[in-house]
C-alpha positions, -999 to +999 in steps of 0.1 A: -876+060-784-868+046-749-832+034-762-826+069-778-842+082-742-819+059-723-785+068-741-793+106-739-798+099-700-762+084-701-741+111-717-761+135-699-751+117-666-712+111-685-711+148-688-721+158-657-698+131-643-662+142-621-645+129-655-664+148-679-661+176-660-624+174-660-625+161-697-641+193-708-621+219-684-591+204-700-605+204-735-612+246-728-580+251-714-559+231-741-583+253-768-561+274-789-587+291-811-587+331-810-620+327-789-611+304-758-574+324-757-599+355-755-620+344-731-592+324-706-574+357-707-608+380-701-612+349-668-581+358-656-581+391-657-617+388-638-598+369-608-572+392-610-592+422-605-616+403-581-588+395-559-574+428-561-605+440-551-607+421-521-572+431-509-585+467-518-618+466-499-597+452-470-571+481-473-594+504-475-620+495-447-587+496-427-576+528-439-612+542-431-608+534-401-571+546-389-575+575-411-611+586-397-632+601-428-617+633-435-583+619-435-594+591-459-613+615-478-587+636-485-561+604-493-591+593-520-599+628-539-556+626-542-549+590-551-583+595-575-555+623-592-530+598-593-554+579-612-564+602-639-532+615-643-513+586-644-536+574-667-531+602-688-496+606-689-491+581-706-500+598-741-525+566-752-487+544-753-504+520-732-529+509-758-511+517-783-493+490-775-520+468-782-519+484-820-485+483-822-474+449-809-497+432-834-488+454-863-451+451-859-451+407-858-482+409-886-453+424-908-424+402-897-406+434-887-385+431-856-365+460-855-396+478-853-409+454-826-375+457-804-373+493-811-410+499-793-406+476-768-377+497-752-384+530-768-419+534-763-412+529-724-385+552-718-401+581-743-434+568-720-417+574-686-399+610-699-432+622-707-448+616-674-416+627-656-420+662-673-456+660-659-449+651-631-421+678-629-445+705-642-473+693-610-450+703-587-437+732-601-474+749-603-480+733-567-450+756-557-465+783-570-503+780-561-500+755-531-514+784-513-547+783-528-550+754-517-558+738-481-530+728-461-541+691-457-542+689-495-505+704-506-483+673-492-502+646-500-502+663-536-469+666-539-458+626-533-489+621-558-461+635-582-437+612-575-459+583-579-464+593-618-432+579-639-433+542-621-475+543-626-467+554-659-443+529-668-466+496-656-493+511-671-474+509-708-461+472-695-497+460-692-500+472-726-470+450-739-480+421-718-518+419-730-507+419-765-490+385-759-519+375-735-495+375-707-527+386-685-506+378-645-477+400-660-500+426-672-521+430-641-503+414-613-480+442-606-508+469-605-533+453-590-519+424-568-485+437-558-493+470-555-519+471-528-503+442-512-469+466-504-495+494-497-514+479-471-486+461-456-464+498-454-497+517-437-501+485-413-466+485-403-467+528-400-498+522-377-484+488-356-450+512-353-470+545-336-471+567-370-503+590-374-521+574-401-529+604-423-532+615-457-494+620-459-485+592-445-510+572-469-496+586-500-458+581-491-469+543-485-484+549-523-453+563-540-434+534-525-453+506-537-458+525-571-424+523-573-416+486-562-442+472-583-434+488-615-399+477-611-408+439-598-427+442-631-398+455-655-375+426-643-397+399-651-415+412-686-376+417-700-373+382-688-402+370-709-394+391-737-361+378-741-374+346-748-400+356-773-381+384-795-346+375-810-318+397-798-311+424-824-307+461-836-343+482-827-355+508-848-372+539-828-402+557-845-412+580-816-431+600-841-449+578-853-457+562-823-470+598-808-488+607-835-513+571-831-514+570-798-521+608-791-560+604-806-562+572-781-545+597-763-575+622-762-602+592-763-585+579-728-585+616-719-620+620-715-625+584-709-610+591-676-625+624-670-658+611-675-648+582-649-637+606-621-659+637-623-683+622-602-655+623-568-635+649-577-667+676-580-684+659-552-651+670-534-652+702-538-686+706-538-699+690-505-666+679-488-642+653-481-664+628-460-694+623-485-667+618-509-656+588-483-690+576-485-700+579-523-664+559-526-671+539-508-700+526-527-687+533-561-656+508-547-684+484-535-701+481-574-660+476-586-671+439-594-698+450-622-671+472-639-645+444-634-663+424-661-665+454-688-625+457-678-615+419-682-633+419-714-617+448-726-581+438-723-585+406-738-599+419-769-584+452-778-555+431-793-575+408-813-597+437-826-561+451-838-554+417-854-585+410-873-583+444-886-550+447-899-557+410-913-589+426-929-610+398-917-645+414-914-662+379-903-638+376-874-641+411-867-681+413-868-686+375-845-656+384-820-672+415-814-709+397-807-689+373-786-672+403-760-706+417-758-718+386-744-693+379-720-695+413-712-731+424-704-747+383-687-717+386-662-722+420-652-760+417-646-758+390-627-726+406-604-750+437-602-775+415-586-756+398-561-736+432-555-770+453-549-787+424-526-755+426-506-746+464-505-757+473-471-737+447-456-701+453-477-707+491-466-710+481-432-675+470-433-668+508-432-686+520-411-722+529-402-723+563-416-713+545-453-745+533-455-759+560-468-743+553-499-764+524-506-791+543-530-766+557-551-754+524-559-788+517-575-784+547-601-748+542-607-753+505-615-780+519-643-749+532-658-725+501-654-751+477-674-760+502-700-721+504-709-716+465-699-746+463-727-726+473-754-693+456-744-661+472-756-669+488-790-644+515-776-615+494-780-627+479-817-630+520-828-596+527-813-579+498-828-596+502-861-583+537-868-619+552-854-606+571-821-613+607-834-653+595-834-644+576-802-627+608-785-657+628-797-682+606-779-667+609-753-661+644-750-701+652-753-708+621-723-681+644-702-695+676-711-730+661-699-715+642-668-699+680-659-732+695-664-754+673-646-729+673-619-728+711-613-763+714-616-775+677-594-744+677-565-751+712-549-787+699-538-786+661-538-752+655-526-736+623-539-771+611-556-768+638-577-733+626-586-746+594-590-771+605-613-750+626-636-729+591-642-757+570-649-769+594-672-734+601-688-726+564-692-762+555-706-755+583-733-717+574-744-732+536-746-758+548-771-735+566-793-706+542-794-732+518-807-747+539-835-708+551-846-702+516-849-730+504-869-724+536-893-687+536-898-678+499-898-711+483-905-713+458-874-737+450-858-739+446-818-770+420-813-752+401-788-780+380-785-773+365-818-749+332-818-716+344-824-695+321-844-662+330-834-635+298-843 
């Protein structure tokens, strides 16, 4: 017993050891099982948004304060437009992708490949160029209705939308071949990198730092990013698809990707109803605020996001492959690296709110109780990992849209009713509350229609 005691003593001390550290962080990252590519990509997606969202918390304490809170208020309810818009406007091509990418190299068929690779982006960027064209064509015409401060900043929002469009279907194409920098560099690196340097140089040179001002800095790096972005996923795709003739199916293509189309719909509208009926129903500087600490509690829903883009492609895969097994232990597995993360960021987050809102100013304080509900929210969806993306992928987006149709409906509700006397706790009640029910019924429409179950606490066995 005390030779069997001794020699577990030594490979616990040889594990724990500089060289078996390094031994088994380069066994993990030479791993080329579905699992450790899912979960490398879902790490550096985390870092990627992390770091983002430090160059965006620094941006935007600055912003604060240049802009003073109305002015920042008013640059948040628009860019949170750009947002859901942009989003939007893409008509579900962005991920599609991630269905059609897989399902294209599953079949051997290039031409179909090459064909969506160029045609889904330029039928992508028409689309949200007529949006875009429409916006400012009803802005022309009911700009009036509208106050002053609001009709400018508006109307660069518009030109922000083909370029945000046109990354957001490259992230698409570059997840599907786990290119995770390419896929989220661009949007979240670059992006606010060029923003915060333009409304730094605008305020060093003597420009009033306002809402305008802020959203011109927007549509430029929109626009640079996108393009930085273009240049080098052609690059990589040149190496990994053989030059030939492409074969466009844009009707095919619209007529999958408009029911993601309507599940990203409400998806979105459920995620920005909070701030946008806050806005109009309390003003622009408890929108500042309730940003503010929505931004802080960014880490918690950076988790759910990293996990999501590296498994909506496999879901895809293992579905087209009819491979149940791998379909029913990969799903167990992104629940888990879903929901342990997030509880602990929530945590850390919540014992260090007051702090981070600090950084704003003493007025964002008050924030710091809604971050308490609306974390309620981000755990009860981080508890269920993304079951969205396996319904979407799996032909199941109809019941996906639905669900989340009635969470929006109730999120509207509660927010009419909850915002007028409690201000942004209401809001941050009607999300909790929203969030909590669209978890619950993405998990019972998966059980019933595809017969998997979510126990993440049950040893996934993923290989």
């Amino acid at each position: 017993m005390g030779s069997e005691e001794a020699q577990m003593g030594r490979g616990a001390k040889t594990l724990l050891s500089p060289a078996g550290i390094t031994a088994r962080v380069r066994s993990f990252l030479l791993d080329r099982s579905d699992a450790s590519i899912a979960q490398r990509m879902a790490g550096a997606a985390f870092l990627i948004r992390v770091l983002s969202a430090g160059i965006a918390y620094v941006s935007q304490v600055l912003m604060a304060r240049w802009m003073g809170g109305s002015e920042f208020g008013i640059y948040v309810s628009v860019w949170v437009w750009v947002l859901l818009i942009g989003h939007l406007a893409n008509a579900g091509f962005a991920s599609a992708a991630q269905r059609f990418v897989p399902v294209y190299a599953e079949r051997g068929d290039q031409d179909g490949l090459r064909g969506f690779l160029g045609g889904g982006r330029r039928l992508g960027v028409i689309i949200a160029t007529a949006v875009a064209v429409i916006g400012l064509v009803i802005l022309w015409q009911f700009g009036h209705l509208l106050t002053g401060a609001m009709v400018m900043p508006l109307a660069l929002a518009a030109l922000c939308l083909p370029m945000f469009v046109l990354t957001d279907i490259q992230d698409g194409i570059a997840r599907s071949w786990n290119w995770t920098d390419l896929a989220l560099g661009p949007p979240y690196l670059i992006r606010p990198v060029i923003l915060l340097g333009c409304m730094a140089a605008g305020h060093v040179a003597g420009f009033a730092s306002t809402a305008v001002t802020a959203m011109a800095c927007a549509v430029v790096a929109t626009w640079l990013a996108a393009m930085i972005q273009f240049v080098l996923l052609n690059r990589r795709l040149a190496v990994k698809v053989a030059a030939g003739p492409g074969r466009a199916e844009p009707m095919f293509w619209l007529k999958t990707s408009l029911p993601i189309f309507l599940v990203e719909t409400f998806y979105l509208a459920l995620t920005y109803t909070d701030v946008i009926l806050l806005k109009y129903l309390r003003g622009p500087e408890e929108v500042a605020v309730y940003w503010a600490a929505v931004k802080t509690l960014a880490l918690v829903a950076f988790v759910y996001f990293a996990v999501a883009a590296a498994a909506a492609h496999r879901f895809s895969e293992y579905h087209v492959a009819g491979d149940r097994q791998k379909l029913a232990d990969f799903l167990r597995a992104s629940i888990r690296w879903t929901f342990f993360p997030s509880l602990a960021a929530t945590i850390l987050i919540l014992a260090l709110g007051k702090p981070f809102l600090m950084m704003f100013g003493p007025d964002y304080v008050k924030g710091y109780p809604a971050m308490f509900v609306v974390s309620v929210g981000l755990l009860a969806r981080a508890a269920v990992g993304p079951v969205e993306r396996l319904l979407t992928m799996s032909g199941h987006q109809t019941a996906c849209a639905l669900i989340y149709g009635v969470a929006f409906a109730v999120a509207v509700i509660l927010c009419l009713l909850l915002i007028p006397p409690l201000g942004m706790m209401g809001a941050a009640i009607a999300t909790a509350v929203a969030l909590t029910l669209e978890s619950v019924l993405l998990i019972w429409v998966t059980t019933a229609r595809l017969g998997l179950s979510a126990r993440f606490w049950a040893k996934p066995a993923v290989a």
